[in-house]
C-alpha positions in Angstrom: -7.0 -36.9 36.8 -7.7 -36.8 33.0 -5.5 -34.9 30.1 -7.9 -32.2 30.0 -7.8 -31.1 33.8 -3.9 -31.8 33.9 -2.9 -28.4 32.0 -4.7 -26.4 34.5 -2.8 -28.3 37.7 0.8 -28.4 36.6 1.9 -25.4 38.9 -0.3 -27.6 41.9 1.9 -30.9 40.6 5.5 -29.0 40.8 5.0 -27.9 44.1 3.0 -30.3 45.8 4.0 -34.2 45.1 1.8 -36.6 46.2 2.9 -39.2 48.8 1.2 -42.7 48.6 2.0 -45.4 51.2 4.0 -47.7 50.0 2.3 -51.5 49.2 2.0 -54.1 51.4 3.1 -56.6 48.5 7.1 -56.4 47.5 6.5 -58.5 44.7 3.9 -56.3 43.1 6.5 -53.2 43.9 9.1 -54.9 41.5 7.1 -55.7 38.5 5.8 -51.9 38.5 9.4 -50.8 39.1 10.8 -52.6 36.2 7.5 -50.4 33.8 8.5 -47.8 34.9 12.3 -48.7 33.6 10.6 -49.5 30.6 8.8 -46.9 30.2 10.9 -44.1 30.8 14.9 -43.8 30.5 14.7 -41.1 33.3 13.3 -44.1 35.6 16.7 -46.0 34.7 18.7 -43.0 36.6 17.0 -43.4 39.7 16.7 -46.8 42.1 13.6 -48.5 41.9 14.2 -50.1 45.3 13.5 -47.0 46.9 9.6 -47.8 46.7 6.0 -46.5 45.2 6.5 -43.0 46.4 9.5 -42.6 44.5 7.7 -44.3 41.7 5.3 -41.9 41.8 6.9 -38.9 42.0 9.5 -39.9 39.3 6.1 -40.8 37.7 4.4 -37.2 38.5 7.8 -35.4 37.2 7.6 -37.3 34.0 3.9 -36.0 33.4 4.5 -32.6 34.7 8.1 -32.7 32.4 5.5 -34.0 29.3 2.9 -31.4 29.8 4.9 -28.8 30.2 7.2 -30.0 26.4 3.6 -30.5 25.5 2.8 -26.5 26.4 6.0 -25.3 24.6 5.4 -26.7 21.8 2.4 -25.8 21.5 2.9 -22.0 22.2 6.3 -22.5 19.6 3.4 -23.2 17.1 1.4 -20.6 18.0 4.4 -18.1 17.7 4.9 -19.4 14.5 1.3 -19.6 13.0 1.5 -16.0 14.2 4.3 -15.1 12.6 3.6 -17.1 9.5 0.0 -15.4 9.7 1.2 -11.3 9.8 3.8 -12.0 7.5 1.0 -12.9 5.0 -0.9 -10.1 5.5 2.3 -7.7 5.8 2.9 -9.1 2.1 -0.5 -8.0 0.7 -0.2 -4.8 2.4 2.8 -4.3 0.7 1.0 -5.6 -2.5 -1.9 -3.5 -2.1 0.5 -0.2 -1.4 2.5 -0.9 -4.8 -1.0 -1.4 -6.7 -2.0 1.6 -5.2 0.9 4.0 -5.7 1.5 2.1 -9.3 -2.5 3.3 -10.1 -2.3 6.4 -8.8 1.0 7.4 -10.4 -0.3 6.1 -14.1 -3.6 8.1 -13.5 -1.3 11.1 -12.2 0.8 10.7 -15.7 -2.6 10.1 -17.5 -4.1 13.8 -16.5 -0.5 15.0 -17.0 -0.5 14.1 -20.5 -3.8 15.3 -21.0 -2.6 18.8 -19.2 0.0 18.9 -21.7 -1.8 18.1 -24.7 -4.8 21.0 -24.0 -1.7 22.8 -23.3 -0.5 22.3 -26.8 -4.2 22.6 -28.7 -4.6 26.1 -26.3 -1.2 26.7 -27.7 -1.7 26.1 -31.5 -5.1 28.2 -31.1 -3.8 31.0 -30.0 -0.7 31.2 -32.3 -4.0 30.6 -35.0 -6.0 33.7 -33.1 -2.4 35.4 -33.7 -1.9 34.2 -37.3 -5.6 35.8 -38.1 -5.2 39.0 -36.3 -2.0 39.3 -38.5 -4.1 38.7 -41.7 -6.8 40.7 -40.6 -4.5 43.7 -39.8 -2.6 43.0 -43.3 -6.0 43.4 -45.2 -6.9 46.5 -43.3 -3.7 48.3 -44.1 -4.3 47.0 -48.1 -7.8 48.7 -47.5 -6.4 51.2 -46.3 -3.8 52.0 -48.5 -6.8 51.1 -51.6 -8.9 53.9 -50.7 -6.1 56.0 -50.0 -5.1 55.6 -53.5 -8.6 56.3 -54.3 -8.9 59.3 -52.2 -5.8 60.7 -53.7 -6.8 59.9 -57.6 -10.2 61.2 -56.8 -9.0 64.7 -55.3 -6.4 65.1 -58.4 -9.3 64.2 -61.0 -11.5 66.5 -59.3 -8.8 69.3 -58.6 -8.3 68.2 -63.0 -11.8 69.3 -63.0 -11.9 72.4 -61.5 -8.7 73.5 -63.3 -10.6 72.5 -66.8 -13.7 74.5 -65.3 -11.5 77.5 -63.9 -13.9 77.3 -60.6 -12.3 77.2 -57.4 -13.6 74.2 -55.1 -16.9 75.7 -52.5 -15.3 73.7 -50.1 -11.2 74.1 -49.2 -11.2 72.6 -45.9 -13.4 69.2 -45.8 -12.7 69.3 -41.8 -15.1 72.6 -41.5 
């Protein structure tokens, strides 16, 4: 069995533990015991006398146990690449949010100021419309009072006149 296929048969290895028979040579038996002490300090614990089969299933356990830190630390690095990954793009939502809200709030204080600056120019013209309706009516009522002046030093010259003439007026109501 190769690395590759052994991820996919770790559940058939934990349950299933393959017996070999043992070797016809003791001598051979010993020499593979004492790798496997070498190898691995879980080997140590248990007695190599006991044979192959134990060899081999000490050595299937110590695959299986590998694979399997192998697996956990790989999905502990995925977990983390995850993490690592939305907190990244968490933090330029967040940046993007603030950008946003910061544009939008100086464009909102942009049109606010220019609100309240036609406010102020609509403002000053009508207190100018005011101003010149004031002026206007000021130089109507001089008018006014002009040709009433007029009026009244134009009936007494004329009423002068008729007294210097001793002819009454053809006219004593203007209104009929």
């Amino acid at each position: 069995m190769t690395e590759e296929e052994q991820p996919n048969k770790v559940d058939e290895e934990k349950s299933v533990i393959p017996q070999l028979p043992p070797p016809d040579n003791k001598h051979d038996d010993e020499s593979k015991a004492l790798a496997i002490v070498e190898k691995t300090e879980e080997g140590a614990e248990e007695k190599p006398s006991e044979g192959s089969i134990n060899r081999d299933a000490v050595l299937a356990r110590v695959a299986t146990e590998k694979r399997m830190s192998l697996i956990k630390a790989w999905e502990e690095s995925e977990k983390s690449r995850t993490e690592n990954k939305t907190q990244k793009k968490l933090s330029c939502v967040s940046s993007w949010e603030k950008s946003k809200i910061a544009s939008t709030e100086a464009e909102l204080k942009k049109i606010h100021q220019q609100l309240e600056k036609k406010k102020a120019e609509h403002a000053e013209k009508l207190r100018n419309k005011i101003a010149a309706i004031h002026r206007e009516a000021e130089e109507k009522r001089a008018f006014t009072e002009a040709k009433k002046g007029e009026d009244i030093l134009k009936a007494e010259e004329t009423a002068a006149k008729y007294r210097a003439t001793e002819t009454a007026p053809k006219k004593i109501f203007g209104c009929f």
